[in-house]
C-alpha positions as CSV (number, residue, x, y, z in Angstrom):
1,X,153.6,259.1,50.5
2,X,151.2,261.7,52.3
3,X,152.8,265.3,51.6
4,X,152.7,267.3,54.9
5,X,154.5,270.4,56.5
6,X,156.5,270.1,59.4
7,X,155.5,268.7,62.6
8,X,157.8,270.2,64.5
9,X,156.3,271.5,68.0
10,X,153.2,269.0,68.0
11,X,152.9,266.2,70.3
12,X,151.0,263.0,68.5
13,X,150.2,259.9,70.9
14,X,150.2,256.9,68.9
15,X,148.4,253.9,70.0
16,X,149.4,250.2,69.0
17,X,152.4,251.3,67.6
18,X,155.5,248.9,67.6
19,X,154.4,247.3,64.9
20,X,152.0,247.5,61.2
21,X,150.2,250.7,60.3
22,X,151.0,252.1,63.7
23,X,154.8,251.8,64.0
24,X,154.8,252.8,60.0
25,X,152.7,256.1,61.2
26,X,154.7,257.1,64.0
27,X,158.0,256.4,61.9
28,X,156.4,259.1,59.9
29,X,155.7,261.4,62.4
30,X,158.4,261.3,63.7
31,X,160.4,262.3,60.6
32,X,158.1,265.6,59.9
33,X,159.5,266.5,63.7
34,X,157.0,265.9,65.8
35,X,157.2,264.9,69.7
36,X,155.7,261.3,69.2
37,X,154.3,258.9,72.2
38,X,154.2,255.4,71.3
39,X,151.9,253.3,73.3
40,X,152.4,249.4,73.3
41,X,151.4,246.9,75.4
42,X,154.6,245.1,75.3
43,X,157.8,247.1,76.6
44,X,160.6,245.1,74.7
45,X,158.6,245.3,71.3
46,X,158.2,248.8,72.2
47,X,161.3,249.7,73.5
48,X,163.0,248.1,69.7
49,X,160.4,250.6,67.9
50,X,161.4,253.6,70.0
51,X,165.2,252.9,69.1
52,X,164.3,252.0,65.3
53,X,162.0,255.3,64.7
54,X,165.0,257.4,66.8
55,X,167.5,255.8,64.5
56,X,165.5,256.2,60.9
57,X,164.1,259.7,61.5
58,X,166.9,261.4,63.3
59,X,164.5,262.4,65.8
60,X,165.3,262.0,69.5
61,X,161.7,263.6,70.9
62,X,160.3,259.7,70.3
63,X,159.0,258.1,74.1
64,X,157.2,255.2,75.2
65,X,154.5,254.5,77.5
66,X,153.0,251.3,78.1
67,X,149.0,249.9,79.2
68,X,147.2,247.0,78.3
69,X,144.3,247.8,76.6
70,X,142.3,244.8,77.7
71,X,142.2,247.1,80.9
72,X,140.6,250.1,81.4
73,X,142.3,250.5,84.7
74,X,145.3,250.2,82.8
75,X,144.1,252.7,80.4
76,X,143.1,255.3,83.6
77,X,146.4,255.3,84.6
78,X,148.2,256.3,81.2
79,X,146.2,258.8,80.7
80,X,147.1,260.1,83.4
81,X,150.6,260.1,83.2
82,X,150.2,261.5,79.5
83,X,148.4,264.6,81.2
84,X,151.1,265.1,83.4
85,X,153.9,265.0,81.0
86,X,151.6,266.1,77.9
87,X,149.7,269.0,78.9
88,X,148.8,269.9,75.0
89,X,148.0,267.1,73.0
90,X,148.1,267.7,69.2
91,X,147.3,264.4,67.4
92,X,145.6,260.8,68.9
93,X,145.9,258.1,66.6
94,X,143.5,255.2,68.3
95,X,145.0,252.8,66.4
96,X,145.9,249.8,69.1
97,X,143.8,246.3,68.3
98,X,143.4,242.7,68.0
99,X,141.2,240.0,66.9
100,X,140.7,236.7,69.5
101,X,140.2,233.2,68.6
102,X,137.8,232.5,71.4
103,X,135.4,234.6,73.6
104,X,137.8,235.8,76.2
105,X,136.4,238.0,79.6
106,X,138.6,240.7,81.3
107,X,139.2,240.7,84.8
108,X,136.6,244.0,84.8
109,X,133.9,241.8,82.7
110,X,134.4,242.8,79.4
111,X,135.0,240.3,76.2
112,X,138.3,241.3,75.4
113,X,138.0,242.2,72.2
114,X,135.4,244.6,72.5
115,X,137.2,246.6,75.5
116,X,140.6,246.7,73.2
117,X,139.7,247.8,69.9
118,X,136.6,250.4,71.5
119,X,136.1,251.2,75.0
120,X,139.7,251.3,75.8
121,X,140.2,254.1,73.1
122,X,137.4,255.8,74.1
123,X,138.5,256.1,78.0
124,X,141.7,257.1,76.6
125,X,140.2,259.8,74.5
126,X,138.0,261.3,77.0
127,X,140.2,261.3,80.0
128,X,143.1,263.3,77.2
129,X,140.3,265.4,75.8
130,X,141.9,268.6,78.2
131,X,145.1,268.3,76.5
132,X,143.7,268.0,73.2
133,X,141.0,271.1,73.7
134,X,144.1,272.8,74.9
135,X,145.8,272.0,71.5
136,X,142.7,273.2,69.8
137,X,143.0,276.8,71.3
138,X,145.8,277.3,69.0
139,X,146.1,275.8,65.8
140,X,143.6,272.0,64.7
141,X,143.7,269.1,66.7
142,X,142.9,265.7,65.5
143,X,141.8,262.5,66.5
144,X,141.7,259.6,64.2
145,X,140.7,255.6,64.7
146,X,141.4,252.8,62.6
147,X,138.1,251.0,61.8
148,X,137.7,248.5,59.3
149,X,135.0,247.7,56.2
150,X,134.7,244.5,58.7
151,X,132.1,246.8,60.1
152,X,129.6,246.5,56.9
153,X,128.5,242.8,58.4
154,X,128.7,243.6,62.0
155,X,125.6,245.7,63.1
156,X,125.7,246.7,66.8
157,X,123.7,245.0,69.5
158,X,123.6,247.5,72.6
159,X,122.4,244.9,74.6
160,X,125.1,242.2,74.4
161,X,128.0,244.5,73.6
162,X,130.2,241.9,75.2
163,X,129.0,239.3,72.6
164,X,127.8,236.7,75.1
165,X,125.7,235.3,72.5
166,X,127.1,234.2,69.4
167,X,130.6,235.2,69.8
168,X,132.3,235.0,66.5
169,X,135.7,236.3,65.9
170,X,135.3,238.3,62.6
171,X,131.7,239.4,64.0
172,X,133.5,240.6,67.3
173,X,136.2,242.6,65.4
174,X,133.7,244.0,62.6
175,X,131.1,245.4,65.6
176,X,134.4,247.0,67.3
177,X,135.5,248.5,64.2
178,X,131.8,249.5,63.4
179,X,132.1,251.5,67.2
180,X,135.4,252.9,66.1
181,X,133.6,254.5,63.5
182,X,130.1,255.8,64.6
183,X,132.3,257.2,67.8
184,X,134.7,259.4,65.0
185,X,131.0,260.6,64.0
186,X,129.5,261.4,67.2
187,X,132.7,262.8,68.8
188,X,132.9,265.3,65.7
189,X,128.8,266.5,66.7
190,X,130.1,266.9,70.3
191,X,132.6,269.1,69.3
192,X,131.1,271.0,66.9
193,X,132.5,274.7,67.6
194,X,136.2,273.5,68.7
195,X,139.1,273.0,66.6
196,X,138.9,269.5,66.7
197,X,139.0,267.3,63.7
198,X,138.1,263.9,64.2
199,X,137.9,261.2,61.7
200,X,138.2,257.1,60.8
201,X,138.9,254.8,57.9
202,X,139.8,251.9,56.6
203,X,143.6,250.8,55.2
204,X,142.8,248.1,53.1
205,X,143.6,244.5,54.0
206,X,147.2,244.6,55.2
207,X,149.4,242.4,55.4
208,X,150.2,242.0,59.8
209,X,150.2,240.0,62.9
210,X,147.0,240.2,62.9
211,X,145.5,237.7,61.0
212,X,147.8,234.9,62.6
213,X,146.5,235.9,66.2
214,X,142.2,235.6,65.4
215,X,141.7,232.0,65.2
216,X,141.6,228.9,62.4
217,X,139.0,231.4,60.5
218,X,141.1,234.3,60.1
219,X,144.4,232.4,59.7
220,X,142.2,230.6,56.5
221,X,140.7,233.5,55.4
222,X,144.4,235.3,55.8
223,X,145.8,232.9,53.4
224,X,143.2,233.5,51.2
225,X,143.3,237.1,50.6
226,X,147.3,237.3,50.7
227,X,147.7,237.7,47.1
228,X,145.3,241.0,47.4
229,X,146.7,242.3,50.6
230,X,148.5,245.6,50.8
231,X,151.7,246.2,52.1
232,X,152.1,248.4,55.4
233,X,153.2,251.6,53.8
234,X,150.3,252.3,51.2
235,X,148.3,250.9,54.0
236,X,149.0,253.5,56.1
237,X,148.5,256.6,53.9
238,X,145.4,257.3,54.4
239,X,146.0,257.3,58.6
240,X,149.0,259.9,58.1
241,X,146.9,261.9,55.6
242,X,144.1,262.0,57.8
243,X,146.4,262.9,60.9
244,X,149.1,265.0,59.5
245,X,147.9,266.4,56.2
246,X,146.4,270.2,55.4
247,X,144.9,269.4,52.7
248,X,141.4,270.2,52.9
249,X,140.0,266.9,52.6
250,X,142.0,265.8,55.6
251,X,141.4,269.1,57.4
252,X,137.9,269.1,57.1
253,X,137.4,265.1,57.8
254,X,134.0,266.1,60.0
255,X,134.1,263.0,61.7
256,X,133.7,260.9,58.5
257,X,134.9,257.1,57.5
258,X,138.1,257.4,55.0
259,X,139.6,254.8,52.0
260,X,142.4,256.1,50.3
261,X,142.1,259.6,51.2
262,X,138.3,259.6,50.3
263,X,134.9,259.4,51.8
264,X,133.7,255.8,51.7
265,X,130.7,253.5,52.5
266,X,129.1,253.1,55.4
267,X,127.0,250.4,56.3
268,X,123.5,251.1,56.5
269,X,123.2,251.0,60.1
270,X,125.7,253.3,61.0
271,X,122.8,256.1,61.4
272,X,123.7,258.7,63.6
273,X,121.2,257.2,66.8
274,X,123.0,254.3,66.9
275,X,126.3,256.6,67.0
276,X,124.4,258.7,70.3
277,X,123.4,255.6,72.0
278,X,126.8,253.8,71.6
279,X,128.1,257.3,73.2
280,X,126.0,257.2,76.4
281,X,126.4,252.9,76.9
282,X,130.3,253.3,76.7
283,X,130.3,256.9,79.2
284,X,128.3,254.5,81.6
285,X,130.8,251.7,81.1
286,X,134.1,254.1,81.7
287,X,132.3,255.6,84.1
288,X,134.2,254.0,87.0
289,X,137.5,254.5,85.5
């Protein structure tokens, strides 16, 4: 269990978080005091987390807001009501994301999982950036996204971001979780100067939902790797140490890709350009949101 001080008086929005790493973090939170914001797509499954981290931690400042993250415009609007009722932002855990069986287009042209796992997060993050800056005036701020190791086969291609070529369900949710990453990076360079902390890693292969909802191919490859799986909890150290802890490994992240509390491999072509370039193609793509 990550060893952290108390909470108490810090606001942490929590994304994908009635159920896995994300419920497990929040729980967490939520017991070192903290005002906590889960954000779920569905309200019943979020509404049961809300009353089971109330219940387990004793803590009654737990809410619940609720956006599909298959739409941006869905997105637009809770961050907007999060910068009404959240003027200081302490903590964002991008943590909401999926895996899809088939290539699957939004109503706003996107392949679906590419506008969850990435472009979602990032509208979120820059349209709550204010609150979080206005965190950052008085003690660190800290943004965190869950990416995967899935990235190390799943080089970017800027011009088919949507995958309309050779969709593939693992390479779809490696390249999203390889943008999750090399966005941690480049937000950090942005920054540089603020008390921001941001930062991304990897929890192991865990045993959730999520390898029942990607198809025959990540059902098989599920069942394969059960035996080695992790469970939830030591799954979900590293996010809470990288988004609660003062040690100085966690405090002084600098935008790098974490596995168990440690700096960890990269693929070779997460280079800092492609981090830039991934920047200005997904600021053109929120643009209109």
């Amino acid at each position: 269990m990550v060893e952290s001080e108390s909470l108490s008086g810090k606001v942490y929005v929590v994304t994908g978080a009635n159920s896995g790493i994300g419920f497990f973090a929040a729980r967490r939170f939520a017991e070192l005091g903290a005002t906590v914001v889960l954000v779920c797509r569905n309200e019943q499954k979020g509404s049961l987390a809300m009353q089971d981290i109330i219940e387990q931690s004793g803590n009654s400042n737990v809410s619940l807001c609720l956006a599909d993250f298959s739409s941006l415009a869905s997105v637009s609007k809770l961050a907007d009501k999060l910068l009404q009722d959240f003027p200081k932002i302490d903590v964002l855990c991008n943590n909401a994301g999926g895996a899809n069986a088939t290539r699957i287009e939004t109503v706003e042209g996107f392949e679906t999982t590419f506008v969850s796992n990435h472009l979602s997060g990032f509208l979120l993050t820059k349209k709550l950036m204010p609150a979080i800056l206005e965190a950052a005036k008085t003690d660190l701020a800290r943004v965190v996204f869950t990416s995967s190791d899935g990235h190390l086969n799943s080089a970017l291609d800027l011009d088919d971001l949507s995958l309309q070529k050779n969709y593939g369900t693992l390479k779809a949710y490696g390249r999203s979780k390889l943008m999750n990453l090399l966005i941690a990076r480049e937000m950090q360079t942005r920054l540089a100067g603020t008390n921001v902390v941001t930062s991304s890693f990897h929890p192991g292969v865990v045993r959730t939902s999520i390898w029942s909802k990607g198809g025959a191919v990540a059902r098989i490859l599920g069942m394969v790797m059960y035996p080695f799986m992790v469970n939830i909890e030591p799954g979900s150290d590293t996010f809470i140490w990288l988004a609660s802890s003062l040690e100085q490994g966690s405090i002084h992240a600098d935008g790098n890709y974490f596995f168990k509390r440690k700096r960890a491999k990269i693929a070779d072509f997460a280079t800092d350009e492609a981090a830039s370039r991934l920047w200005q193609k997904s600021e053109e793509l929120i643009a209109p949101y």
